[in-house]
C-alpha positions in Angstrom: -19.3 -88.0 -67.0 -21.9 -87.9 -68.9 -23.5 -90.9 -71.3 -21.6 -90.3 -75.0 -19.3 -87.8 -73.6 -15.7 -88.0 -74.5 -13.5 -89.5 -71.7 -10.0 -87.6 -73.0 -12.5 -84.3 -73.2 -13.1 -84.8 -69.8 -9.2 -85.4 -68.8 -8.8 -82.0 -71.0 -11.2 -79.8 -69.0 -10.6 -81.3 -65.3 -6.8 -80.4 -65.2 -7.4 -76.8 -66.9 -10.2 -76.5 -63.5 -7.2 -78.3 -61.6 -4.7 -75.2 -62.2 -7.3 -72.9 -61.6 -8.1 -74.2 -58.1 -4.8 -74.6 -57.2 -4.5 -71.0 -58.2 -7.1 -69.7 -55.5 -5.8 -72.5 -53.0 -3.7 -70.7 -49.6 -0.6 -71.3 -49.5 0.8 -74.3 -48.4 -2.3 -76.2 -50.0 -2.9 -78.1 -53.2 -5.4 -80.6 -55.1 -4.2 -83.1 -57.6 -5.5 -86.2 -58.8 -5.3 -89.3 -57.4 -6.4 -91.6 -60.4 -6.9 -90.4 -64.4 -9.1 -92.2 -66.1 -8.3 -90.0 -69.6 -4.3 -91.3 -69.3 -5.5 -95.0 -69.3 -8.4 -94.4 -72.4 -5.5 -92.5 -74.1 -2.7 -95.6 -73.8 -5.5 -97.7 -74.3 -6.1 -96.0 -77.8 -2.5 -95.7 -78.4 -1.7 -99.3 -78.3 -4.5 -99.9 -81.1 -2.9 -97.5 -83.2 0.3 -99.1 -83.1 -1.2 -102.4 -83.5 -3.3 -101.1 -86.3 -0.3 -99.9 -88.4 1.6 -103.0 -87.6 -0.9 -105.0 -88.8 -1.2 -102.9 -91.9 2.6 -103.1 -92.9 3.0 -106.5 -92.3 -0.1 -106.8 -94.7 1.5 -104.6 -97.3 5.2 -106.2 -97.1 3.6 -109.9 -97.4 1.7 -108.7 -100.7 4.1 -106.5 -101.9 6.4 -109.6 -101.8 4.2 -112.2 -102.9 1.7 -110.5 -105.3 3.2 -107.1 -106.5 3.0 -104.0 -105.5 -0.5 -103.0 -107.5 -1.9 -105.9 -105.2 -0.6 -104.9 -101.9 -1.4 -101.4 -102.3 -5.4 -102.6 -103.2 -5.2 -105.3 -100.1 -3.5 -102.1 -97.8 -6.4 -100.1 -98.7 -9.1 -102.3 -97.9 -8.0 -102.1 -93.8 -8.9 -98.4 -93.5 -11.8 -98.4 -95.9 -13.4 -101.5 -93.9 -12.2 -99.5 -90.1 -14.2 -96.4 -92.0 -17.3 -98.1 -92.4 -16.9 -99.8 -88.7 -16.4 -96.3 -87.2 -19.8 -94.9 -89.2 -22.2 -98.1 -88.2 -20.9 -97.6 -84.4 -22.1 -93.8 -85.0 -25.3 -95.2 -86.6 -26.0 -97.5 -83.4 -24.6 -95.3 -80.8 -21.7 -97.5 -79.9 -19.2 -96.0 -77.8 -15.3 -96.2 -78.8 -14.3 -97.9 -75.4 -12.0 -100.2 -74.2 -14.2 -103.4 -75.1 -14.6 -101.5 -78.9 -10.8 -101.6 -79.3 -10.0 -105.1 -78.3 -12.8 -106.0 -80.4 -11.4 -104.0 -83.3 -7.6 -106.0 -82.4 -9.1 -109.1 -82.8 -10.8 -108.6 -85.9 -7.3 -106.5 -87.2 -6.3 -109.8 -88.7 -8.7 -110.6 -90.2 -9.7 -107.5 -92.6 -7.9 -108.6 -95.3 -8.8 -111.6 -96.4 -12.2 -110.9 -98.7 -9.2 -108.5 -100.5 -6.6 -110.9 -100.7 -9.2 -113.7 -102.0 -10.8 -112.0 -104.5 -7.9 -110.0 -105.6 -6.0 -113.2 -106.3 -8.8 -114.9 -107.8 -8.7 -111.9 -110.4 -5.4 -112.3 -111.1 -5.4 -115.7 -111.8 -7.9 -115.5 -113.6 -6.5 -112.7 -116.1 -3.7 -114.9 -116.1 -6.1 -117.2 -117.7 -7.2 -115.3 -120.7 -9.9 -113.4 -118.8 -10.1 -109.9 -119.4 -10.0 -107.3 -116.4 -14.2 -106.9 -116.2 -14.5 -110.6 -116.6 -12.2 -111.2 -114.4 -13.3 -109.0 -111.4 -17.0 -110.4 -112.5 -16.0 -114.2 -111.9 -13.8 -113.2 -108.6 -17.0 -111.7 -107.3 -19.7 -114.0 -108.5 -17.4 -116.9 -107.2 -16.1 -115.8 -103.8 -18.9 -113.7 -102.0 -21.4 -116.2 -101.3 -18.4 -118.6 -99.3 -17.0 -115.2 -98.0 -20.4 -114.1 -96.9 -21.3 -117.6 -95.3 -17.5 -117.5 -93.3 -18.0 -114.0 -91.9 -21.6 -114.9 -90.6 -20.3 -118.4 -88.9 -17.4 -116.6 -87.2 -19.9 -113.5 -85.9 -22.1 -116.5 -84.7 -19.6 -116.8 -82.3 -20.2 -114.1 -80.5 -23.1 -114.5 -79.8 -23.2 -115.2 -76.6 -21.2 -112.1 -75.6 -23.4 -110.0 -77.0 -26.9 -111.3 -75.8 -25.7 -112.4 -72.4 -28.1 -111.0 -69.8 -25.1 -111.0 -66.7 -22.4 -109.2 -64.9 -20.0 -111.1 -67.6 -22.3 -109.7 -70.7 -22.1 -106.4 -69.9 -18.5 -105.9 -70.6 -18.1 -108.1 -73.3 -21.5 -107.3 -75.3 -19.7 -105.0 -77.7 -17.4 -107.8 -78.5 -20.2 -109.5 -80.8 -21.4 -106.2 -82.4 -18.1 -105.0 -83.4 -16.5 -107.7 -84.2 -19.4 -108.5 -86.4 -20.0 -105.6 -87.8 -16.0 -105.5 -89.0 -16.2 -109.1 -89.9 -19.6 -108.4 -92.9 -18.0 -105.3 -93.6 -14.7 -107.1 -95.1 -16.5 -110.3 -95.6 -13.4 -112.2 -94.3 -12.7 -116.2 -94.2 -10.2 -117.2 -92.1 -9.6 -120.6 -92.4 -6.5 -120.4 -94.3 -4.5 -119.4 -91.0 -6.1 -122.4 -89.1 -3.9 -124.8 -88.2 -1.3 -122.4 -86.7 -4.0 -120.8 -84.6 -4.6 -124.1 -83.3 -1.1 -125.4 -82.7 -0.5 -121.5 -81.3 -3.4 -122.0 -78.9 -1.7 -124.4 -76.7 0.9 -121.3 -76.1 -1.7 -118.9 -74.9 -2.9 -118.3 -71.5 -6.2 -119.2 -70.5 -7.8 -116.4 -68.5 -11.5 -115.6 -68.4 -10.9 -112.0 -67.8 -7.3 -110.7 -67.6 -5.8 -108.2 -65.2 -6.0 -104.2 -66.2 -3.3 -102.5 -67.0 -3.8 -99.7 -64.8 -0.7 -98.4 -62.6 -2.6 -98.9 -59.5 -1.6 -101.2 -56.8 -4.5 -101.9 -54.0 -4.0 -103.1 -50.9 -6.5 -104.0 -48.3 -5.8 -103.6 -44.3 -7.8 -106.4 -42.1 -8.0 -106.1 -38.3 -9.6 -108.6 -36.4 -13.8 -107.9 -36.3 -14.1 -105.1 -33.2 -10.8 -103.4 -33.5 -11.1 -99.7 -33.2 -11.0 -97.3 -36.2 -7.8 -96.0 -34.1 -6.2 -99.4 -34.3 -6.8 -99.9 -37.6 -5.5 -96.2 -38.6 -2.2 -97.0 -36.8 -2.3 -100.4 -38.7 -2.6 -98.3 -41.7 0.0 -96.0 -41.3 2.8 -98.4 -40.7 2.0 -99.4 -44.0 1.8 -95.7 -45.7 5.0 -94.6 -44.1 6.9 -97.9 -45.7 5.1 -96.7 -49.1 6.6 -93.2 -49.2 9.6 -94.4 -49.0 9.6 -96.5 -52.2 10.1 -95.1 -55.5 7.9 -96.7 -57.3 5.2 -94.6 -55.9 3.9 -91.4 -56.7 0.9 -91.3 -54.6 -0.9 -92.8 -52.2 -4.5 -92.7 -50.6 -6.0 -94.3 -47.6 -9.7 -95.2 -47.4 -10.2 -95.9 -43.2 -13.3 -97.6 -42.4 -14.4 -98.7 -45.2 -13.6 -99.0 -49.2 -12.8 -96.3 -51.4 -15.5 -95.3 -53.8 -16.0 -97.0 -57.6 -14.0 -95.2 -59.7 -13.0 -98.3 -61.9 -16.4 -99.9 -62.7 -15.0 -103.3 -62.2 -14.8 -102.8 -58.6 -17.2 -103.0 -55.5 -16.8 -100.5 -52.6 -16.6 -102.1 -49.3 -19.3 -101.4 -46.5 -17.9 -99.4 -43.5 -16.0 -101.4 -41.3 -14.0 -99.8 -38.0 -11.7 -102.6 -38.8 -11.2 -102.5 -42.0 -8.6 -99.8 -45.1 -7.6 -99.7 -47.8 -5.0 -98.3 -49.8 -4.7 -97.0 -53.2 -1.3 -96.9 -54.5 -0.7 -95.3 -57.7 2.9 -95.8 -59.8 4.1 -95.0 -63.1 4.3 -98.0 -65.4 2.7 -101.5 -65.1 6.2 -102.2 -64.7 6.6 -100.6 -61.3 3.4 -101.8 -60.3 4.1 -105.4 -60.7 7.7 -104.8 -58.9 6.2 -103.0 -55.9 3.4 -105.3 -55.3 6.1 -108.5 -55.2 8.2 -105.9 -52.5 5.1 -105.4 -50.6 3.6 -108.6 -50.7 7.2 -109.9 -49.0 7.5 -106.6 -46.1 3.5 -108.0 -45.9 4.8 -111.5 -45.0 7.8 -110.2 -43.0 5.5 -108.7 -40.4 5.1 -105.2 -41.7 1.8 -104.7 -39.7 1.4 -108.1 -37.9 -1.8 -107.1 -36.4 -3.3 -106.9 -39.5 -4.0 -109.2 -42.7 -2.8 -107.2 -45.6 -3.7 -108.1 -49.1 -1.8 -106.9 -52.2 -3.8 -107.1 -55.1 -4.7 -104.9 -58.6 -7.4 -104.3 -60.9 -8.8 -106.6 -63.4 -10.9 -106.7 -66.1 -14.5 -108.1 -65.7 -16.9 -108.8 -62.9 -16.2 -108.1 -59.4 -14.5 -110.9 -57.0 -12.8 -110.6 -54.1 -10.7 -113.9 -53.8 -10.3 -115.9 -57.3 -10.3 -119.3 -54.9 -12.7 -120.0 -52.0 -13.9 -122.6 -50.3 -16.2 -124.3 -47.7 -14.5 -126.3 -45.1 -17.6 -128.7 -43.2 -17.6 -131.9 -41.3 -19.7 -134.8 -40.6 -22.9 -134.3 -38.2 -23.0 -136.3 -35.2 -25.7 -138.7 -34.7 -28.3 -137.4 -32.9 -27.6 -133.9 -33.9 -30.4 -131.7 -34.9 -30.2 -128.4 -37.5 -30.8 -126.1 -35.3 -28.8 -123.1 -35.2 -28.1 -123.2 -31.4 -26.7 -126.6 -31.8 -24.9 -126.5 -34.8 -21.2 -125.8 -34.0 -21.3 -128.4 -31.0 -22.6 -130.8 -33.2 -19.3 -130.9 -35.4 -16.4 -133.1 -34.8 -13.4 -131.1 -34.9 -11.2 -131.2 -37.4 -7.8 -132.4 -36.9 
């Protein structure tokens, strides 16, 4: 696709050319997709809009409550009309609406309504006061924008670092700073008043640099011994495929041989060919039936499903590439005498018992 384009566009216009293939396909024959990259951008813009309008009734309802209905419905407001002026700067800087925009937009969801909550109750105690309803609105804004302006700018400062990071990590989580800080001036928020439940809640929340995706697709990786035969490892492989197929969690599966299967998740490196190496891509319906099929085949694995082979259940995630999230570097003292050479090395080296 196409720098700009629209992802669900794309989704759109490659299963209308889908039917039409399959239309001029013999008999006997079809094409279908093995991955969709519109159904994921479309869930993935789904679950903002329901955490959008969650976030914006449980706005209304606490104001409603606490301040009067005139109050909530000016606090309510104030979410769309900031999100409005988000979506027109992002035009403005050519920011794409991607999955790193919406988290970024989910994060700052909370915190949209504070510059209209503050102000709005400082008018209102101030007409309580005597003030009339100019004076009032004058002393809310003359007294609240400055402190506003200078929490919104410490909390974009923040980001920062996500936003000018010059590495693999920086170049999924850039948009974090702009959008975040871009929501954050537009709504001029504080959110200190929230602070010490978000730091009693933060001993409840996972720490996780990147998390796993969400994506249906379970991945598993087929490891012969260095030398095998392509033939071994493709009867390796389809050992595995035919104990697949018969689970019904899974709706299709595809077998790389040889080597990886190309990047079509851009967190993700191909592997080189290898005669000794597949993998699989198994896609399911749900995250659901992902997570119970990789715990089924993770056990067959370890029950000797292919015991010729090392078979590695894993999934997507979020983030820079890496193969194993723990490795290590076993080594041992050299022997006097010893030199570095390379032809010497490993006879150098006490075992290790």
């Amino acid at each position: 696709m196409r720098d700009g384009w629209n992802g669900l566009d794309l989704g759109k216009a490659l299963a209308a050319e889908t039917v039409k293939i399959n239309q001029a396909m013999p008999l006997g024959m079809s094409l279908i997709q093995v991955t969709d990259q519109s159904v994921n951008i479309r869930s993935a813009v789904d679950e903002f809009m329901v955490k959008f309008f969650v976030a914006l009734l449980v706005v209304m309802v606490a104001c409603f409550v606490s301040m009067g209905w005139r109050v909530g419905v000016v606090v309510a407001a104030a979410v769309p009309l900031t999100l409005a002026v988000v979506f027109v700067v992002m035009e403005a800087l050519g920011k794409n609406f991607d999955r790193s925009t919406l988290g970024s937009l989910i994060l700052a969801l909370g915190l949209l309504v504070d510059d209209a909550i503050i102000a709005t109750e400082m008018m209102v105690v101030k007409m309580e006061e005597g003030y009339d309803r100019v004076k009032a609105s004058a002393y809310a804004w003359s007294h609240t924008a400055a402190p506003m302006l200078a929490g919104t700018l410490v909390t974009a400062v923040g980001f920062v670092p996500n936003g000018f990071a010059q590495s693999t990590a920086g170049e999924y989580t850039s948009n974090m700073f702009w959008i975040v800080g871009i929501a954050l001036i537009a709504s001029w928020v504080v959110a200190g008043t929230v602070f010490v439940v978000a730091v009693l809640g933060m001993g409840l929340v996972k720490k996780q640099f990147f998390p796993t995706s969400d994506r249906p697709e379970v991945l598993v990786e087929v490891q012969l011994p260095y030398g095998s035969s392509i033939e071994q490892t493709a009867a390796a492989t389809a050992k595995i495929e035919t104990w697949l197929k018969n689970q019904q969690e899974v709706k299709i599966v595809t077998a790389y041989i040889g080597q990886g299967p190309p990047r079509f998740y851009l967190a993700m490196a191909p592997e080189l060919p290898d005669p000794s190496f597949a993998k699989l891509v198994v896609l399911t319906d749900s995250q659901q039936a992902r997570d119970v099929l990789k715990l089924r085949l993770r056990a067959a694995a370890a029950s000797g499903l292919a015991p010729e082979a090392r078979v590695r259940v894993t999934q997507l995630v979020f983030g820079p590439y890496s193969p194993y999230p723990v490795a290590w570097r076993v080594m041992g003292p050299i022997l006097p005498g010893c030199g570095r050479s390379q032809t010497r090395w490993k006879r150098c080296y006490r075992p290790v018992r």
